[in-house]
MMTF fields as JSON, N, C-alpha, C and O atoms, coordinates in Angstrom:
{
  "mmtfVersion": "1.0.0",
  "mmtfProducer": "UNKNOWN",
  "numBonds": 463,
  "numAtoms": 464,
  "numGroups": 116,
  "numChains": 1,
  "numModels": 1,
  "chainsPerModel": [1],
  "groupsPerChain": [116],
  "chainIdList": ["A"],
  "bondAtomList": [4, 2, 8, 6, 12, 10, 16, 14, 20, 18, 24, 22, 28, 26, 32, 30, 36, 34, 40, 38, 44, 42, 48, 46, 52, 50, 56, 54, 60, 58, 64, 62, 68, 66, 72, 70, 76, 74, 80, 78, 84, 82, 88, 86, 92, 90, 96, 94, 100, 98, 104, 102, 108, 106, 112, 110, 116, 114, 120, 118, 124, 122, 128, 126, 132, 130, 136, 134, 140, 138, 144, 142, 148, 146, 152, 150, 156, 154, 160, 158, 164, 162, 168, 166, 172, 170, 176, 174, 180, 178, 184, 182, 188, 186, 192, 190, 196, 194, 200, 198, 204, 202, 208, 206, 212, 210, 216, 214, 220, 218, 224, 222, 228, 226, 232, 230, 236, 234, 240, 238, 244, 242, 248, 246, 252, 250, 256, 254, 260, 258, 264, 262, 268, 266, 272, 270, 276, 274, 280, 278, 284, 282, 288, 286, 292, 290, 296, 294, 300, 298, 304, 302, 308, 306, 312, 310, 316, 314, 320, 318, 324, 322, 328, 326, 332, 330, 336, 334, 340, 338, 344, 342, 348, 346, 352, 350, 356, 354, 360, 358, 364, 362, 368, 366, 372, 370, 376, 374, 380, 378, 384, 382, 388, 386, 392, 390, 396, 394, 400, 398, 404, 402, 408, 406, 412, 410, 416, 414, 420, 418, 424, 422, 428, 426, 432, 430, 436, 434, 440, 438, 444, 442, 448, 446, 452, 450, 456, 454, 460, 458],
  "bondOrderList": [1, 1, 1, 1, 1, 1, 1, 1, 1, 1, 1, 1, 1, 1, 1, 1, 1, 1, 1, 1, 1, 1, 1, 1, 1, 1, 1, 1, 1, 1, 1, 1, 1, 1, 1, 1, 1, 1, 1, 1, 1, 1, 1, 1, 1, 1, 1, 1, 1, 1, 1, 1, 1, 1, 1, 1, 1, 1, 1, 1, 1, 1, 1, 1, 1, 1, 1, 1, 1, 1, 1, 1, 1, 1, 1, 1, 1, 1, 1, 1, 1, 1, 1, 1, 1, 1, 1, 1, 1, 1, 1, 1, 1, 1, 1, 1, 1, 1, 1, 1, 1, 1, 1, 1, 1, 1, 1, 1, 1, 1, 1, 1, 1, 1, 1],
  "groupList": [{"groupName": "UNK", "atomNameList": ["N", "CA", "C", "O"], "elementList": ["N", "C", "C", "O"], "formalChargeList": [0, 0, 0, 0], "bondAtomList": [1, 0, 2, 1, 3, 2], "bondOrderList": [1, 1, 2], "singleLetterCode": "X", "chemCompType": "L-PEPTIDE LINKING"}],
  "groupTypeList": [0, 0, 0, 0, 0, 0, 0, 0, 0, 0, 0, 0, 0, 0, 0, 0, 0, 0, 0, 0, 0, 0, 0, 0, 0, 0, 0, 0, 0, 0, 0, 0, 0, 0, 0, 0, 0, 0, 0, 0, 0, 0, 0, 0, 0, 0, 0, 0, 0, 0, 0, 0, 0, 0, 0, 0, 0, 0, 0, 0, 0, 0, 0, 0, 0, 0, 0, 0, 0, 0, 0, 0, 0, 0, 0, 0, 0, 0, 0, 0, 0, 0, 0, 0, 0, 0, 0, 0, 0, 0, 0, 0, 0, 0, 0, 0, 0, 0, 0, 0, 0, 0, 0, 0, 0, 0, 0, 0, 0, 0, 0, 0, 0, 0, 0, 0],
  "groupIdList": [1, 2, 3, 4, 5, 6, 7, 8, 9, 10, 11, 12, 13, 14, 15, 16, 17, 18, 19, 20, 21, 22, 23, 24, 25, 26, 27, 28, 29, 30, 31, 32, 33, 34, 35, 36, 37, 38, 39, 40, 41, 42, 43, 44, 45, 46, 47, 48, 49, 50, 51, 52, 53, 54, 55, 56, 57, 58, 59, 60, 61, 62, 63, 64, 65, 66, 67, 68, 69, 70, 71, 72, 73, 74, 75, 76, 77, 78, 79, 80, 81, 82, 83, 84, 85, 86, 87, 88, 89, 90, 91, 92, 93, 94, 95, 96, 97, 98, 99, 100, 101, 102, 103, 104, 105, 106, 107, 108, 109, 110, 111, 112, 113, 114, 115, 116],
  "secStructList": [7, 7, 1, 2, 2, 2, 2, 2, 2, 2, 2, 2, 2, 2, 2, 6, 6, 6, 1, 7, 7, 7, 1, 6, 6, 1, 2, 2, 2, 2, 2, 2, 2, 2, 2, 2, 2, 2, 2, 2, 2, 2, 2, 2, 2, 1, 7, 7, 1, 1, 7, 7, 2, 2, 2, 2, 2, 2, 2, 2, 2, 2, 2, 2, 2, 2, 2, 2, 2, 2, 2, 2, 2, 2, 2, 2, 2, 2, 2, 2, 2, 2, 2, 2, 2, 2, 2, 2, 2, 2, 2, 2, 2, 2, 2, 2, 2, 1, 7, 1, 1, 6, 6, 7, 7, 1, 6, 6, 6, 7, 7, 7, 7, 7, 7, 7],
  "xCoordList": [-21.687, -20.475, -20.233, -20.773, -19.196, -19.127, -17.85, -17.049, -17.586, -16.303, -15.619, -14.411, -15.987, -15.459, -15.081, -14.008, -15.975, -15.17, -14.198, -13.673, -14.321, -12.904, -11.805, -11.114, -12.069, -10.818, -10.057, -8.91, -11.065, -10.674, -9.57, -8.619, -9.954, -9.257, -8.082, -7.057, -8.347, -6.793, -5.653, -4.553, -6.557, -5.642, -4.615, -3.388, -5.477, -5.544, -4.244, -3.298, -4.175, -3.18, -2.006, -1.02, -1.906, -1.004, -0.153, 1.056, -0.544, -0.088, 0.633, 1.81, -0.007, 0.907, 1.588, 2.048, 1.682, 2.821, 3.731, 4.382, 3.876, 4.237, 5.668, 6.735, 4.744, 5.277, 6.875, 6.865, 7.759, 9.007, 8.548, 7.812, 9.065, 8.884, 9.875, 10.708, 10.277, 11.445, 11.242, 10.325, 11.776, 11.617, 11.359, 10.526, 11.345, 10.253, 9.171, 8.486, 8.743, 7.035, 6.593, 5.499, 7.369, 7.17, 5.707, 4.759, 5.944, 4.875, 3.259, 2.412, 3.441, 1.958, 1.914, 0.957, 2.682, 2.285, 1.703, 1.032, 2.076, 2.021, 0.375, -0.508, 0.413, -1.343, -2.199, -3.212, -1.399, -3.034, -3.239, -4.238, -1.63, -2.111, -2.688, -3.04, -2.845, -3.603, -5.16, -5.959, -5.586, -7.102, -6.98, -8.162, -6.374, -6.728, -7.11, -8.213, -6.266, -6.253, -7.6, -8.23, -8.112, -9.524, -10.223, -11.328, -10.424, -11.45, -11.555, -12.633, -10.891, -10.591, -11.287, -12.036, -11.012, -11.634, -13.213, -14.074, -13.384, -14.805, -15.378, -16.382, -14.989, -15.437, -15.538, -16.321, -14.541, -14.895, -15.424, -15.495, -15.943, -16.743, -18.518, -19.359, -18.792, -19.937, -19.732, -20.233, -19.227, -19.113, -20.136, -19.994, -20.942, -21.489, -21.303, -21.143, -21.382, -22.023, -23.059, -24.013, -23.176, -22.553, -21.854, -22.085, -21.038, -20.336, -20.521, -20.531, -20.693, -20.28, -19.259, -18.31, -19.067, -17.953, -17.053, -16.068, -17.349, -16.76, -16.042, -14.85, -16.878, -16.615, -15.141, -14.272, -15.21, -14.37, -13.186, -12.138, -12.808, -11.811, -11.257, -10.052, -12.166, -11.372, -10.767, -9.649, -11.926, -10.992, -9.662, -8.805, -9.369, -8.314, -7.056, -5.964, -7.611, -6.607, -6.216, -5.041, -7.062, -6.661, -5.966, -5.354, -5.95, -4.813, -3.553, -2.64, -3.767, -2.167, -1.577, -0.36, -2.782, -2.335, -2.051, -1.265, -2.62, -2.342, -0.682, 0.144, -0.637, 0.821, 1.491, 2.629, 1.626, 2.593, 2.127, 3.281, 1.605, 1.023, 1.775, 2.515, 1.619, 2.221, 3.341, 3.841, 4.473, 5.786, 5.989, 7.19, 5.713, 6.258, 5.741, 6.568, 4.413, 4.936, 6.027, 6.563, 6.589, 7.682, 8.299, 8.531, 8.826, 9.877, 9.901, 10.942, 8.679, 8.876, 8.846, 9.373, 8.395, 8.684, 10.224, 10.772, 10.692, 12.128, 13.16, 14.362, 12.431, 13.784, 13.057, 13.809, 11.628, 11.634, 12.551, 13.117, 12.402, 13.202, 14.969, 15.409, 15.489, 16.915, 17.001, 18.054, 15.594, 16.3, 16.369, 17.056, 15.102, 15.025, 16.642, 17.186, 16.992, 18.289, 19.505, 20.349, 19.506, 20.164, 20.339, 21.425, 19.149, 19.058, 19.262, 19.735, 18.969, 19.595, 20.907, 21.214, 22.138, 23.119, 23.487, 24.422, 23.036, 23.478, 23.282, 24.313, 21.948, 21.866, 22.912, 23.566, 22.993, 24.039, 25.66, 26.41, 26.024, 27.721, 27.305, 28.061, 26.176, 26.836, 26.611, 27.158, 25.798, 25.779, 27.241, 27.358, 28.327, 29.319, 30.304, 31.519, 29.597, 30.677, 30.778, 31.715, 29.59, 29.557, 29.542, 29.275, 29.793, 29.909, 30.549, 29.776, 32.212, 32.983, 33.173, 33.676, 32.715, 33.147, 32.443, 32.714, 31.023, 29.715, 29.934, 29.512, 30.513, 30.575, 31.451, 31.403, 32.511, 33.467, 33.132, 32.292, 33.107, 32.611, 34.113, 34.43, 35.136, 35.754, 36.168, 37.265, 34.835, 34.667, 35.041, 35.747, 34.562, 35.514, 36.659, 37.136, 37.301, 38.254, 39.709, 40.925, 38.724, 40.067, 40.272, 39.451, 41.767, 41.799, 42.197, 43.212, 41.041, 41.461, 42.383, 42.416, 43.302, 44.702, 44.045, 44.042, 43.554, 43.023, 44.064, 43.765, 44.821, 45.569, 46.36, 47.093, 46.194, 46.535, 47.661, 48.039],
  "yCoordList": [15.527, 14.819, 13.684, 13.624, 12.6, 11.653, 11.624, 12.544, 10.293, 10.296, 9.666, 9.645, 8.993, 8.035, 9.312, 9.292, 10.375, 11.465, 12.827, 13.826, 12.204, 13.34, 11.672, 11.727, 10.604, 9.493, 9.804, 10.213, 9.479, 10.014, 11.445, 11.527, 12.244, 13.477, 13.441, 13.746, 12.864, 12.598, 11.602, 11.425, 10.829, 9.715, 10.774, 10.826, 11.579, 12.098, 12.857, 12.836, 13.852, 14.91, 13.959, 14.169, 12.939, 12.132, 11.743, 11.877, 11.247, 10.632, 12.403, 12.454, 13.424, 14.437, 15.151, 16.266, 14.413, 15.201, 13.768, 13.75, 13.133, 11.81, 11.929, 11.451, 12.788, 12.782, 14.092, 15.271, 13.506, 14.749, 15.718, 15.33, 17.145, 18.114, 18.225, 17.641, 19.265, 20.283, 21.037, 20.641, 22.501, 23.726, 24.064, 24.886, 24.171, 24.985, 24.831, 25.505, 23.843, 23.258, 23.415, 22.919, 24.136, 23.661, 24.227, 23.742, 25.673, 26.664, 25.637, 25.173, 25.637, 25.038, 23.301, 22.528, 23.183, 22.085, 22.078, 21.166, 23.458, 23.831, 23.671, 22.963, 24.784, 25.333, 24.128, 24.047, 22.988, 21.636, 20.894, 20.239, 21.173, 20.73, 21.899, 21.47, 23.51, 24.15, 23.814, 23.781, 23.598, 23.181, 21.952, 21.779, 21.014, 19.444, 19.841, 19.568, 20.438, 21.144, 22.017, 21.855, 22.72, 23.423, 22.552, 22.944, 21.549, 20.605, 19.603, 19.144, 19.492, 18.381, 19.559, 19.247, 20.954, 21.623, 21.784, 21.7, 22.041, 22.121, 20.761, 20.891, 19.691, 18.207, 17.686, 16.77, 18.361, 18.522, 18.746, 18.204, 20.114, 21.06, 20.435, 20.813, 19.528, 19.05, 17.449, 16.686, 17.216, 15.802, 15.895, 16.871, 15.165, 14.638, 13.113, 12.132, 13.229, 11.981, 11.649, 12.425, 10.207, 9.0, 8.346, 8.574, 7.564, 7.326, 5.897, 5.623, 4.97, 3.45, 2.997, 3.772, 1.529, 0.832, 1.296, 1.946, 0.946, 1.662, 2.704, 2.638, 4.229, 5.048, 5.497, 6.225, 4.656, 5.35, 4.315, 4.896, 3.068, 2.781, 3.617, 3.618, 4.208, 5.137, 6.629, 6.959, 6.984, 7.823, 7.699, 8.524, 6.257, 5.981, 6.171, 6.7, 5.511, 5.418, 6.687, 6.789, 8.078, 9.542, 10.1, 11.148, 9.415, 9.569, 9.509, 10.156, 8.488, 8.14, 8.525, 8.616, 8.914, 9.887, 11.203, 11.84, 11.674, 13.066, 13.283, 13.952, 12.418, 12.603, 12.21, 12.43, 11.667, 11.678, 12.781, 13.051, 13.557, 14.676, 15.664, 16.486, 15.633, 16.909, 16.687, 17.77, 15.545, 15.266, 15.577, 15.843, 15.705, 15.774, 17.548, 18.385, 18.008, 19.582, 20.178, 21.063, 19.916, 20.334, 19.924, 21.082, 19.24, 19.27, 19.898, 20.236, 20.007, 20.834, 21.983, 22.914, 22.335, 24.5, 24.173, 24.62, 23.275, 23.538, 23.202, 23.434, 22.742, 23.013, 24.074, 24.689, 24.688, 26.348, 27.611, 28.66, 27.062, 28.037, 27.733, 28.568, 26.774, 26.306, 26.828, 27.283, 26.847, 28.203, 29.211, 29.644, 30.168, 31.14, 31.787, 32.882, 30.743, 31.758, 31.299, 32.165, 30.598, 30.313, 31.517, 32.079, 31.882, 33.084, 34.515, 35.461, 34.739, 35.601, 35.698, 36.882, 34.693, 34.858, 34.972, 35.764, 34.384, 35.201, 36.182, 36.837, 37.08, 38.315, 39.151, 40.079, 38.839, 39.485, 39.357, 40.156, 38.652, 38.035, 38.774, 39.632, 38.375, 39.503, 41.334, 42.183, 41.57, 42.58, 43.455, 44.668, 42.571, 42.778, 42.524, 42.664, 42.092, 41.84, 42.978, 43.212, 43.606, 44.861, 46.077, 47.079, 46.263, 47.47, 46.89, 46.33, 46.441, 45.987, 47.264, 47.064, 48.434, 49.876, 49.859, 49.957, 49.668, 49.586, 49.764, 50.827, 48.921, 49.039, 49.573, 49.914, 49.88, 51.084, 51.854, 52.081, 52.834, 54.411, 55.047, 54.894, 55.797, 56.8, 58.194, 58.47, 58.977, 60.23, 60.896, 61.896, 60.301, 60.937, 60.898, 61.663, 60.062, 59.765, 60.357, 60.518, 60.503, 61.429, 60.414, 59.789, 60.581, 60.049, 60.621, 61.274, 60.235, 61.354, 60.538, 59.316, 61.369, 60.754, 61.053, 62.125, 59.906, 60.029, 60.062, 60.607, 59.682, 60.226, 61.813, 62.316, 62.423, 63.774, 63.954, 65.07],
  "zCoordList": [6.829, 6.459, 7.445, 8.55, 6.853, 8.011, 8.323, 8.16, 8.892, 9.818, 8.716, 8.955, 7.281, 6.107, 5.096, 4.494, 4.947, 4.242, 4.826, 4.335, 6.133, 7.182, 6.231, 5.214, 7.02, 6.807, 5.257, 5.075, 4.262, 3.02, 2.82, 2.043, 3.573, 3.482, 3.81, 3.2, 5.291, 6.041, 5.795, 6.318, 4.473, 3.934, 2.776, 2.856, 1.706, 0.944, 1.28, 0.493, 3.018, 3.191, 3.476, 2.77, 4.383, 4.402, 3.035, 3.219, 1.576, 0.582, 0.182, -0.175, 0.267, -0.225, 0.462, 0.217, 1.495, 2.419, 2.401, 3.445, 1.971, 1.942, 0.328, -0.057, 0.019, -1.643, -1.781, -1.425, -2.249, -2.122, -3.251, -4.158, -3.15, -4.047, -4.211, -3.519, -5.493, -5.977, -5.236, -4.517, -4.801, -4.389, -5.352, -4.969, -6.531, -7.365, -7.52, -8.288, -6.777, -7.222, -5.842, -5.572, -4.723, -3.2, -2.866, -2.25, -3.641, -3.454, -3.733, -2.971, -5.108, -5.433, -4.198, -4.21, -3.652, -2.713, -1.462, -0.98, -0.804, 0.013, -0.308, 0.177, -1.471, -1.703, -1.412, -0.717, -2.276, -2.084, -0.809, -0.513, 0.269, 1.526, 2.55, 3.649, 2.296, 2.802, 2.386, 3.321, 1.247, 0.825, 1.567, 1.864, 2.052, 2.541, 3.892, 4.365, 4.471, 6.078, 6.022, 7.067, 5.304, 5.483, 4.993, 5.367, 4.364, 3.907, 5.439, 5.817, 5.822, 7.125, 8.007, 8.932, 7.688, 9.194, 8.998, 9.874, 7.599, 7.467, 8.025, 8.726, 7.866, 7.811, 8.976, 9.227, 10.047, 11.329, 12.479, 13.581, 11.708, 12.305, 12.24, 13.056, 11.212, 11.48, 11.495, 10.669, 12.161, 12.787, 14.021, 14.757, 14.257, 15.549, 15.953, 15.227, 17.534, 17.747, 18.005, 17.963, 18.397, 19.126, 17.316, 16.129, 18.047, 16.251, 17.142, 18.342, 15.589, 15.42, 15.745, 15.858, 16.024, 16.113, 15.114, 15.463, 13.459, 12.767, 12.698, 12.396, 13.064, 13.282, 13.919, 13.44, 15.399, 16.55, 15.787, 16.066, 14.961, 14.75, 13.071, 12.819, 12.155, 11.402, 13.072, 13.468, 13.435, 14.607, 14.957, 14.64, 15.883, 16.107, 14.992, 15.199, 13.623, 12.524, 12.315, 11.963, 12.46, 11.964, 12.962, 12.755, 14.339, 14.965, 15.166, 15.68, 14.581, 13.86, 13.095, 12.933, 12.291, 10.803, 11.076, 10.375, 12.037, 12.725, 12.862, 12.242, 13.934, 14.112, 13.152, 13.564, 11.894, 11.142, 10.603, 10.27, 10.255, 9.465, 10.346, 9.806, 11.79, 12.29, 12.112, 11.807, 12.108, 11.987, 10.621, 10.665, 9.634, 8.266, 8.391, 8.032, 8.89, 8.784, 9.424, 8.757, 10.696, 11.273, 10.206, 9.859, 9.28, 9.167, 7.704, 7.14, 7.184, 5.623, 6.41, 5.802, 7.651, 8.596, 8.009, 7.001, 8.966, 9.305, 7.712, 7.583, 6.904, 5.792, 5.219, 4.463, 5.248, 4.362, 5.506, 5.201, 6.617, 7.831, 6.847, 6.057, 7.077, 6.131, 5.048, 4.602, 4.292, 3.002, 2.643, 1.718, 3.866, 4.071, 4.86, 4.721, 5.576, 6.507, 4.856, 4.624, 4.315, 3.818, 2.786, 2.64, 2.055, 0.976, 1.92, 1.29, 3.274, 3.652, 3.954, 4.085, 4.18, 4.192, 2.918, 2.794, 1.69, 0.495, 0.465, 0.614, 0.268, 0.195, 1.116, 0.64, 2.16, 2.878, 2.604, 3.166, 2.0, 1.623, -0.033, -0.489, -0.744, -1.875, -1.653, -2.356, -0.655, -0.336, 0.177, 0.003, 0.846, 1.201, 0.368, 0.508, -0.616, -1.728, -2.829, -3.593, -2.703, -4.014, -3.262, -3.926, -1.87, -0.787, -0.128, 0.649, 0.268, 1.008, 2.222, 3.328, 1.796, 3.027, 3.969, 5.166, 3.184, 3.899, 5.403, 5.859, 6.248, 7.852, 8.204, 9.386, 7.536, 7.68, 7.936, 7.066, 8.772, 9.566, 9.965, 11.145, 9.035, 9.982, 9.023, 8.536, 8.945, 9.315, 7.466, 7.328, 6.482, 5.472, 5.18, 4.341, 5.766, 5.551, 6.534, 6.429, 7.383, 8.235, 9.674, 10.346, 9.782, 11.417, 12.441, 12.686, 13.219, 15.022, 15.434, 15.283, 16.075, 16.957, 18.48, 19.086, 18.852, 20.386, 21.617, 22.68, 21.482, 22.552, 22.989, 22.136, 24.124, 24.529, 24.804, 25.159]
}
């Protein structure tokens, strides 16, 4: 493989991480930038040198692309982290909504008079 079909790839993960989703479609998006990320690792893994002039300036360019690539995954982590806490505070507020006793604890219903 060369350093023109890693570039291709890394152009490729960039444009779809580039692209907004629904949350209903988030899932299958995820999937085609996990295949881009193992296609880039396979593509990696047999890279050699000495590389061309050419070469070392697509390099440079996937550097750049790197870091926007790592900046747009932080931030699709951090809004699936935002809807994950988000669906657990629902689950928890209707949970308290159809068992309001739930954390109530005193004894069957009886009350100790603690003072002697």
């Amino acid at each position: 493989m060369s350093v023109q079909a890693l570039y291709k790839v890394t152009k490729q993960l960039v444009e779809l991480l580039e692209k907004s989703v629904p949350k209903q479609e988030r899932d299958d998006h995820i999937v085609q930038i996990e295949k881009h990320l193992e296609a880039r690792e396979l593509i990696m893994e047999q890279l050699k040198p000495p590389y061309t002039d050419e070469e070392m300036r697509l390099g440079r360019a996937m550097i750049e692309a790197q870091k926007l690539i790592n900046e747009k995954l932080k931030t699709m982590k951090s809004q699936i982290q935002l809807d994950i806490n988000q669906l657990n505070k629902t689950k928890e507020s209707n949970n308290k909504y159809t068992n309001p006793y739930q954390s109530v604890s005193n004894g069957d219903g009886m009350f100790f008079d603690r003072k002697k």
